[in-house]
ZAMARGU-4260 file (C-alpha; in steps of 0.2 Angstrom, whole numbers, plus 5000, padded with zeros to 4 digits):
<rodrens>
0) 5096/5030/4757 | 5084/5017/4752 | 5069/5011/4763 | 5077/4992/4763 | 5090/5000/4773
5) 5080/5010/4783 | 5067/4997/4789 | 5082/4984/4791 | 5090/4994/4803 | 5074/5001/4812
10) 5068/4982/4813 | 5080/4976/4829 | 5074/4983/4845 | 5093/4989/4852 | 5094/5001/4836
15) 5076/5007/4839 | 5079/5010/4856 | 5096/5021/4854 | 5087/5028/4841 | 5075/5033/4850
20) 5087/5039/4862 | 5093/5053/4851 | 5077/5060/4851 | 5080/5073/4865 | 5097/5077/4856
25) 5115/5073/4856 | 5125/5060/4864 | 5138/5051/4863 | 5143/5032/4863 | 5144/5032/4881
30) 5127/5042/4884 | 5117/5029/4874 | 5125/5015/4880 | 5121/5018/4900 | 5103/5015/4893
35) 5108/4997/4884 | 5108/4982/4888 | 5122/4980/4877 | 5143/4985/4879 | 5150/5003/4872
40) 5156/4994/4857 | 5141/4985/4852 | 5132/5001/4853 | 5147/5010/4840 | 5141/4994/4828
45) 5123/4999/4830 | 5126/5018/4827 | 5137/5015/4813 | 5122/5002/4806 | 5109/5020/4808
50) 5123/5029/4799 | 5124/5019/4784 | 5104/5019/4782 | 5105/5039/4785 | 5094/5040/4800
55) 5111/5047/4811 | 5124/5056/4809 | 5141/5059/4819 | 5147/5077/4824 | 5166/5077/4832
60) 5168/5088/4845 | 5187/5086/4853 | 5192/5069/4857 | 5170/5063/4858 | 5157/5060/4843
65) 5140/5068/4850 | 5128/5055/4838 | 5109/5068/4831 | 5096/5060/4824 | 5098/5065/4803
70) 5081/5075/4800 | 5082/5070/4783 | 5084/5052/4782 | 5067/5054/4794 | 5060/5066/4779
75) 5063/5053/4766 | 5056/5037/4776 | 5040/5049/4780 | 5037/5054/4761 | 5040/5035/4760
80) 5026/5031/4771 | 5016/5045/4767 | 5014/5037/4751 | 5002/5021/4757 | 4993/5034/4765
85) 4987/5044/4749 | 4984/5028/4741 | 4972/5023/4756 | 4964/5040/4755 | 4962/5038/4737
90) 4955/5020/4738 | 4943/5024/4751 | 4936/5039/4740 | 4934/5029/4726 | 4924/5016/4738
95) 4912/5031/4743 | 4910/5036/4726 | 4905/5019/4721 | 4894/5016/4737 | 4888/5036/4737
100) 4890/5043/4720 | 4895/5061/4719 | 4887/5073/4726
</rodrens>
């Protein structure tokens, strides 16, 4: 996965939003779209975007694909984020010890 793919596809508001559907577990194509403004295959399209950037993934069960949110694509994009904030942590401490000194 890279971060490109995952912030393209988190940046249109119908992705986020059946993203965000997931979160209290798994449906399928036809669960997400009765929340969308958008058709059943418009939907497949936008999963099938989340797929690609890691952030779903498709579990066949019979003739229906129940769609979970991959917890490691979201593991990956925090470390990502976590990143800016260690270097916002480390700026600010060295802003204190400039203004402060050690103590």
């Amino acid at each position: 996965m890279t971060n490109q793919l995952v912030f393209s596809a988190l940046a249109d508001p119908t992705r986020r939003n059946i993203f965000e559907g997931l979160r209290s577990g798994a449906k399928t194509v036809t669960e997400l779209s009765a929340a969308q403004p958008v058709s059943r295959p418009a939907v497949s399209q936008h999963l099938k975007v989340l797929q690609e950037a890691g952030l779903v993934q498709a579990e066949p069960r019979g003739t229906r694909r129940f769609y979970t949110i991959r917890r490691e694509g979201l593991a990956e994009l925090r470390t990502y984020l976590d990143s800016f904030w260690s270097d916002v942590l480390s700026a600010y401490s060295a802003e204190i010890t400039r203004n402060f000194g050690e103590k």
